[in-house]
N, C-alpha and C positions, 0 to 999 in steps of 0.2 A: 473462549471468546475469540472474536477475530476483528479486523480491523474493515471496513471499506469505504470506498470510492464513490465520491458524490458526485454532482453531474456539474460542479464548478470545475471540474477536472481540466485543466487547457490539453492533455495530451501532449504533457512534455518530453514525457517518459523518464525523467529523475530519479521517481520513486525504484522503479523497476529492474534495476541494478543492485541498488542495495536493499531487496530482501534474501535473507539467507537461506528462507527454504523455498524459493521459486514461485509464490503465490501469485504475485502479480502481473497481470497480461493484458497485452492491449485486446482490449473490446473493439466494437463497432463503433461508438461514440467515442468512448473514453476509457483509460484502464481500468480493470477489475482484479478486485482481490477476492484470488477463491479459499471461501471462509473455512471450509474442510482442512485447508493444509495450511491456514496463517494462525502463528502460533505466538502474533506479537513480540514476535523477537527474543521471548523467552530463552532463557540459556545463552543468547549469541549477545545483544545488546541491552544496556540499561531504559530501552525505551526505545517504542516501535519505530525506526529507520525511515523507514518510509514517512511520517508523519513528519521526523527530524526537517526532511528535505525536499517534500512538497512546499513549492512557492507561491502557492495561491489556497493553504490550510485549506485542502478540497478531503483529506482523511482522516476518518472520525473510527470510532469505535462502533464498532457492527452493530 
């Protein structure tokens, strides 16, 4: 499973610091999580990071 980036996304870039294996990048619109390498935080965090710290609950479940 992976997590991603809706198009409520304001382009803060919060999220994109704290993923631990480097999935998330800014897009043309708005960041994107590449679902090949997001592994929802498994092993690093008790719950996807990114989700944590998104301030406009724009990251969902892929």
């Amino acid at each position: 499973m992976a997590m991603k980036i809706t198009d409520d996304c304001t382009s803060c870039g919060a999220c994109e610091p704290e993923c631990p294996v480097e999935a998330i990048t800014e897009g043309d619109e708005f960041y994107v999580i590449d679902p090949n390498t997001c592994v929802e935080c498994v092993g690093h965090h008790d719950s996807p990071a990114c989700v944590d710290v998104c301030p406009v609950d724009a990251i969902v479940k892929a």
